[in-house]
N, C-alpha and C positions, 0 to 999 in steps of 0.2 A: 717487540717492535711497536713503533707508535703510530698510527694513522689520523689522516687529515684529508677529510674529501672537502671539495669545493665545488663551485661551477652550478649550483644549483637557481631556480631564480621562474619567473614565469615568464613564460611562453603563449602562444595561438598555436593552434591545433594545426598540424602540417610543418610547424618549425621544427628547428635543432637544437639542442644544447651539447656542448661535452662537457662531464665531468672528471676532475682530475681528484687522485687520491695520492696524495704524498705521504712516505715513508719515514723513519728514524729510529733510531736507536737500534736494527737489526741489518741484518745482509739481507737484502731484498731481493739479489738472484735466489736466494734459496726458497724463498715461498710462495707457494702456487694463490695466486687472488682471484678474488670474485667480488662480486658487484649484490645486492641483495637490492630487494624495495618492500616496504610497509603502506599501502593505501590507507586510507579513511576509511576505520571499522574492516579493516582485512588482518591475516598475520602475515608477517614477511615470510618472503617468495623471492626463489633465487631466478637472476637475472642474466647472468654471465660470468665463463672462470674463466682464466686463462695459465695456463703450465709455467715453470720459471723459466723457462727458455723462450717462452711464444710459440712452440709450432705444435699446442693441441690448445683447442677454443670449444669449450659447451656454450650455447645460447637455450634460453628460456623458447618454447615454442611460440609464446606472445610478441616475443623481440627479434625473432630471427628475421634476417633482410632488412630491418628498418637498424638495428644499434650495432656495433662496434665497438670491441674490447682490445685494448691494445696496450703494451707496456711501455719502456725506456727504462731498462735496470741503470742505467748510468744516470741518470736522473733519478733513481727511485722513485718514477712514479708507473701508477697505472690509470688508463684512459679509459673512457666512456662516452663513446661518440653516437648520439641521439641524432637519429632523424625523422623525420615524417612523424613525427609525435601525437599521439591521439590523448583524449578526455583521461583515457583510464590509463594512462601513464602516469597520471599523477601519484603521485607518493613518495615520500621519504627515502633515500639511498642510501648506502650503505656501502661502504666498502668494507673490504676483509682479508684476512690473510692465515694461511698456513703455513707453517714448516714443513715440507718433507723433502725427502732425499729423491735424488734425480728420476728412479724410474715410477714413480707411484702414481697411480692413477688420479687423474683430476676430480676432486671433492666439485659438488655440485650441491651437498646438505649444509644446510647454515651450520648441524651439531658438530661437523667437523671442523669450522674453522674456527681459530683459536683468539684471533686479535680484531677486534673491530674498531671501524671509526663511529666519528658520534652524527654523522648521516647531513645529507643536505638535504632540502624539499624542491622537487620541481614541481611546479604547477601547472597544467594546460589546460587553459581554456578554450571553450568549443565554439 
């Protein structure tokens, strides 16, 4: 499968952004996604997964209650809905994806997911 995040762009501290990640060339119900980010001088840090069905969601403890992970397998995409946005949001995104089969548990390690995108940058200024 092929991925394509977007929606990236700068911001003021307190804003939203959502980022979308579009799929191709695979069955997209069947892979469980996540969301990853890389700051300036950090290593990537995962951000949010979501199951292929939607109804199991990990969040990052840094992002919980401010971001939103959400799908549309009929659109093959997946969503990234940013709010209240701080300084140390900023970094590079990443979408990603896994194959597995329906009952497996939700990947939350960058080493297990198999296909990435080539990442957006959001920026928040303070």
């Amino acid at each position: 499968v092929q991925l394509q995040a977007s929606g990236g762009g700068l911001v003021q501290a307190g804003g939203s952004l959502r980022l979308s990640c579009g799929a191709s060339g695979g069955t997209f119900s069947g892979y469980s996604m996540g969301w990853f980010r890389q700051g300036p001088g950090k290593a990537r840090e995962f951000v949010a997964a979501i199951s292929r069905s939607g109804s199991t969601i990990y969040y990052a403890d840094s992002v919980k209650g401010r971001f939103t992970i959400s799908r549309d397998n009929a659109k093959k995409t997946v969503y990234l809905q940013m709010d209240s946005l701080k300084p140390e949001d900023t970094a590079v995104y990443y979408c990603a994806a896994k194959s597995v089969i329906l009952t497996a548990p939700l990947p939350t390690s960058e080493k297990l997911y198999e296909h990435w995108g080539q990442g957006t940058l959001v920026t928040v200024s303070s």
